[in-house]
VMD Tcl script that draws the C-alpha trace (Angstrom):
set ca {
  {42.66 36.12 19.43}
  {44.59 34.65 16.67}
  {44.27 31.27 17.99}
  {40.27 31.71 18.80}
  {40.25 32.30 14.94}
  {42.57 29.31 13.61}
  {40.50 26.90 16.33}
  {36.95 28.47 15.27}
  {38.11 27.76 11.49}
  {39.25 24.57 11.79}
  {35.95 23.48 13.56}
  {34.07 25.65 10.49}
  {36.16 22.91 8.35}
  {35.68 19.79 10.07}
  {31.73 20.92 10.33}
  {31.36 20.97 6.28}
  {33.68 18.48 5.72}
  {30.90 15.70 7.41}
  {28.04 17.89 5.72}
  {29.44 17.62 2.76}
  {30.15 13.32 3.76}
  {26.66 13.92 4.49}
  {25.23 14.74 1.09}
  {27.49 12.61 -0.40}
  {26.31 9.54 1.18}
  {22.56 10.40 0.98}
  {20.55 7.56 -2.02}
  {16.96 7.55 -2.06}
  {14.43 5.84 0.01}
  {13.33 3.02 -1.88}
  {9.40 2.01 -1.21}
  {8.58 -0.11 -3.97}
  {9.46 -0.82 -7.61}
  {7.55 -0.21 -10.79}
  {6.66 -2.61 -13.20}
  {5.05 -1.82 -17.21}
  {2.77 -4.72 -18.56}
  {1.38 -4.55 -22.32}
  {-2.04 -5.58 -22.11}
  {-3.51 -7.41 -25.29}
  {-7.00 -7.19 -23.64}
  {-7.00 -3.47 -23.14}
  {-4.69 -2.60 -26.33}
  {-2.38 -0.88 -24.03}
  {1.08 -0.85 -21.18}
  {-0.19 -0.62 -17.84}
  {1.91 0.96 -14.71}
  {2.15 -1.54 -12.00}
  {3.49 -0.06 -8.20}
  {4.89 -3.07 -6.13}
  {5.74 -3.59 -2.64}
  {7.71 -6.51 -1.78}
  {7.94 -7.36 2.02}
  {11.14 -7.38 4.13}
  {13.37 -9.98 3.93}
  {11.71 -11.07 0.19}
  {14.41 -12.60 -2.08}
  {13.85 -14.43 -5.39}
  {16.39 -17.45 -4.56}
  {14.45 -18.26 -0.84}
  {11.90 -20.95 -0.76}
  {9.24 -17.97 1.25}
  {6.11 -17.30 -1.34}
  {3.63 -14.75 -0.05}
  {0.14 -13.77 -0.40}
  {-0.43 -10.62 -2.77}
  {-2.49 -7.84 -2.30}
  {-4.27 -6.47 -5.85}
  {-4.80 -2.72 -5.31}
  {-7.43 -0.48 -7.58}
  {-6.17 3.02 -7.78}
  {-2.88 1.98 -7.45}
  {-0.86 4.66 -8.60}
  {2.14 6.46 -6.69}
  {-0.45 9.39 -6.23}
  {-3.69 7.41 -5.72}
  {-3.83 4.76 -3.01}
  {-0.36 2.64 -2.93}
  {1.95 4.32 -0.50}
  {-0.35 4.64 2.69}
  {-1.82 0.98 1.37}
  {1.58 -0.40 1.06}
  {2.56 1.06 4.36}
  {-0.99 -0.52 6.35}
  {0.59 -3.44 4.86}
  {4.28 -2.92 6.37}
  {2.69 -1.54 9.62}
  {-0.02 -4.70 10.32}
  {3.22 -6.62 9.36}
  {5.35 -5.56 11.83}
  {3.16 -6.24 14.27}
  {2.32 -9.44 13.29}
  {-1.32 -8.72 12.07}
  {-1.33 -10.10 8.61}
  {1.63 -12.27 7.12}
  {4.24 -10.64 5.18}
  {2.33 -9.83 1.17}
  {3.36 -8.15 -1.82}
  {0.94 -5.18 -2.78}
  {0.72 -4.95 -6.61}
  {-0.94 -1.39 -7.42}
  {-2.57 -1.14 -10.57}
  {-2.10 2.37 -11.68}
  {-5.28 4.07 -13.38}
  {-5.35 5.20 -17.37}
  {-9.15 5.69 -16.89}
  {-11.11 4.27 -14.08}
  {-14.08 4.76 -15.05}
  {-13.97 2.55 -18.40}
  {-12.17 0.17 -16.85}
  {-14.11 -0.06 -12.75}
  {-18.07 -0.11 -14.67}
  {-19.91 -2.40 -16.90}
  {-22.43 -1.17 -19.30}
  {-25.46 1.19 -18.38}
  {-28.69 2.24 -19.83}
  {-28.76 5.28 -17.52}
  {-28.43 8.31 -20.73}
  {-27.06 10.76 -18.21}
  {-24.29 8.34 -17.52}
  {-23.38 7.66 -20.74}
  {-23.28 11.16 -21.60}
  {-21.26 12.91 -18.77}
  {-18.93 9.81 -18.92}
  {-18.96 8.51 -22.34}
  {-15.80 5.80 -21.79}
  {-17.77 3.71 -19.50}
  {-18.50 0.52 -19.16}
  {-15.31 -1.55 -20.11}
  {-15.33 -3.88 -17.16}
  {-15.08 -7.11 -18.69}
  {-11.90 -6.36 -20.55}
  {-10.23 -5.30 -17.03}
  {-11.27 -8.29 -15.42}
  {-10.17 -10.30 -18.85}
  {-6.72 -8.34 -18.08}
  {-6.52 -9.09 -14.25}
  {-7.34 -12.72 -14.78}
  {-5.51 -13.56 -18.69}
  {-2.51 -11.44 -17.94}
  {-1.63 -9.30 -14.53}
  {-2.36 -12.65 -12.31}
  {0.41 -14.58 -14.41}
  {2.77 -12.13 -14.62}
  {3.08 -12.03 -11.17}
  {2.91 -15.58 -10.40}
  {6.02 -16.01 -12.91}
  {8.08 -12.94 -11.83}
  {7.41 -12.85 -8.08}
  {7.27 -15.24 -5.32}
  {3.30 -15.49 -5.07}
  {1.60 -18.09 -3.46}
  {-2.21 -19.05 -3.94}
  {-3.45 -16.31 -1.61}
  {-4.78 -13.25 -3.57}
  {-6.75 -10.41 -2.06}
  {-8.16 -7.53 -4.15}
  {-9.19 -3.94 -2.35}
  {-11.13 -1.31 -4.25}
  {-13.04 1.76 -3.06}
  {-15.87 3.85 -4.59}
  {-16.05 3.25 -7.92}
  {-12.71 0.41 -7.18}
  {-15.61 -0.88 -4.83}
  {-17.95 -1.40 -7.50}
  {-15.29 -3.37 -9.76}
  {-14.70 -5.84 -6.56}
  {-18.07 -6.41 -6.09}
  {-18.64 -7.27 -9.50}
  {-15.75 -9.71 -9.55}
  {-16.88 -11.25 -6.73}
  {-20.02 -12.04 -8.35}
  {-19.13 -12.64 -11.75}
  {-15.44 -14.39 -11.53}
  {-15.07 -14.88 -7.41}
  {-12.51 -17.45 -8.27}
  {-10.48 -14.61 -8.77}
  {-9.53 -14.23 -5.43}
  {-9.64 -15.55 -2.05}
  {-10.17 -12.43 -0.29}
  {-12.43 -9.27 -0.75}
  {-12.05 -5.87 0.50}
  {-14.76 -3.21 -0.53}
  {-15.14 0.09 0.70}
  {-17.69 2.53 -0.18}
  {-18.98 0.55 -3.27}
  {-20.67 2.77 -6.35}
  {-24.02 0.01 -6.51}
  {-25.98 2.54 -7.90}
  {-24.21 2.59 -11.00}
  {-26.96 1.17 -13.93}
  {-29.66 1.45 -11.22}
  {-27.89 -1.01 -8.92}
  {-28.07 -3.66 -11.19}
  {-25.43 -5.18 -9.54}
  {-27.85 -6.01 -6.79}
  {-30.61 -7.32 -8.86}
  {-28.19 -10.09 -9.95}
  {-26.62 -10.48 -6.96}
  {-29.06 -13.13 -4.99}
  {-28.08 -15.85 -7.93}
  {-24.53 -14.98 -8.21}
  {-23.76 -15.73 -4.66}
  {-24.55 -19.45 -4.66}
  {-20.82 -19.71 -7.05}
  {-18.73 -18.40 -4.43}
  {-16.49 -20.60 -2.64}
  {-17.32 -21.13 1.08}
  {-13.60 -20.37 2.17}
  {-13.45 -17.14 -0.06}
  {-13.10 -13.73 2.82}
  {-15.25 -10.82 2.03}
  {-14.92 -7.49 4.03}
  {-17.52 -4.31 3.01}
  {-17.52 -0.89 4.89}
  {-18.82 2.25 4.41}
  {-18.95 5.73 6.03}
  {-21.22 8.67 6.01}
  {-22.13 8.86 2.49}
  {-25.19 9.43 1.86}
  {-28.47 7.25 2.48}
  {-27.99 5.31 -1.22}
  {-24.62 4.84 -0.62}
  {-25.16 3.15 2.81}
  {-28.44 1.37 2.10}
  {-26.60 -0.47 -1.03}
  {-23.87 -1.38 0.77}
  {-25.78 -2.97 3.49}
  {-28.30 -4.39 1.02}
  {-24.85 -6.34 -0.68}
  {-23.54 -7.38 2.72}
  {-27.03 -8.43 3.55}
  {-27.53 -10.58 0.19}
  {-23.96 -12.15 0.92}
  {-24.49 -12.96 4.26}
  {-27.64 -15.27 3.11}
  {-24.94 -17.48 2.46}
  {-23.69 -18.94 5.97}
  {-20.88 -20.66 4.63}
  {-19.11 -17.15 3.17}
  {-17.14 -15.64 5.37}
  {-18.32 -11.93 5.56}
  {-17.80 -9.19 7.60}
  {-20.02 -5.67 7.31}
  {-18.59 -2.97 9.06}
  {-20.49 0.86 9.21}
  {-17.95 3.43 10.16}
  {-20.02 6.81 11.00}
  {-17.15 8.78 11.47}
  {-15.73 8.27 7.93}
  {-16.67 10.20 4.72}
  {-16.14 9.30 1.32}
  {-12.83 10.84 1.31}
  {-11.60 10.06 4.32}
  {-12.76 6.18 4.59}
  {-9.96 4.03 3.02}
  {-6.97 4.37 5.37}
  {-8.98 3.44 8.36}
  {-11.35 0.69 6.63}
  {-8.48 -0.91 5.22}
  {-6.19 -1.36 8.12}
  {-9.59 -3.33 9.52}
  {-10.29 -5.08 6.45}
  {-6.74 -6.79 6.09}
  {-6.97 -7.11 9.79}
  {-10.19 -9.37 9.39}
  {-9.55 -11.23 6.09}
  {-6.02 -12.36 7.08}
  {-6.71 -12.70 11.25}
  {-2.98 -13.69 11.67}
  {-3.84 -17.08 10.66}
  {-2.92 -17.57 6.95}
}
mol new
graphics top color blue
foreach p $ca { graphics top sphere $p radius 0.5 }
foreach p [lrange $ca 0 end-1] q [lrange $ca 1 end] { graphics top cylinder $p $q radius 0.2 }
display resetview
């Protein structure tokens, strides 16, 4: 009995000893790193998330598309972005990007340009600071990253809802921005989908090799009737490369996971 006890001790021992190995060898898992940007355009620091792909290293000659991400905070849209990102990846859907997440302050100055709507401008009086947020993404977020990060000319921006409506708007004010377009679920009706109105003009400046990708879900007749109107209006132009894509079984909530795993899917086709 004596023995049973020393032997059942010394096993007690030896089992803490590795839990407490255990603990001391744990470090946390590392998804990212976090950048701070003063913006003279917006008067303020911005919170940057950033994914940088396997393998990335400052001293190789490798430069990689990046991926421009409305809603980018930690607790917004960049971890299950960044991981579509890893995932299509991995299995060799899309070539190996960096995923810059630009974290919100207010989204809705910053993703809408002016209105005339009153009820708008009442229940959200910050509105309609678009211009300086594209001013900031084009003056001062582009080259920082092309000077601290191995970025090459490919750049890609994804927004949803609201993010959606700040795409499209880029894309027809300042498409040089970027070669690729992802929008999901775009807010057109904002100012009486003025947007629209403008948009038959505004196509004729985008470059024929520029990628555009718009979805949306089950969201309502306006929602899916502007949508399709934009897609529509783009698609007058034969030599943009557009893709529409209705998914029924989404909501406005649940859309952006799915839509964007098929949106980088189709604007990088595992050629660039």
């Amino acid at each position: 009995m004596k023995l049973y006890f020393l032997i059942a001790g010394y096993l007690f021992f030896l089992s803490s000893a590795s839990f407490a190995q255990t603990q001391n060898d744990s470090k946390p898992f590392v998804l990212g790193k976090t950048e701070q940007i003063h913006s003279i355009e917006l008067n303020e620091t911005r919170t940057l998330n950033i994914y940088l792909p396997e393998g990335y290293s400052r001293d190789s000659t490798n430069t990689y598309p990046v991926i421009y991400l409305l809603d980018g905070s930690a607790n917004e849209d960049f971890i299950h972005i960044a991981g579509l990102v890893q995932f299509l990846t991995m299995i060799e859907k899309m070539p190996k990007a960096i995923v810059v997440g630009i974290a919100n302050i207010d989204r809705k100055r910053d993703f809408t340009f002016p209105t005339t709507v009153k009820k708008d401008l009442i229940d959200y009086p910050t509105t309609g600071k678009s211009e300086k947020f594209i001013a900031f993404i084009e003056k001062e977020l582009q080259p920082f990253i092309a000077e601290k990060y191995k970025a090459n000319s490919s750049k890609t921006i994804i927004g949803q809802s609201l993010g959606g409506l700040l795409a499209a708007e880029i894309l027809l004010k300042k498409p040089e921005l970027f070669n690729n377009y992802i929008i999901i679920s775009p807010s057109l009706w904002w100012n009486n989908e003025s947007l629209l109105t403008d948009a038959t003009k505004a196509i004729t400046n985008i470059k024929p090799d520029t990628k555009i990708y718009i979805s949306v879900g089950e969201e309502g007749k306006q929602m899916k009737d502007d949508a399709k109107k934009l897609a529509d209006l783009i698609q007058m132009n034969k030599k943009l490369k557009t893709t529409f894509i209705p998914l029924v079984q989404e909501t406005h909530l649940t859309i952006l996971h799915n839509s964007a795993y098929k949106g980088l899917e189709i604007v990088f086709n595992n050629k660039n």
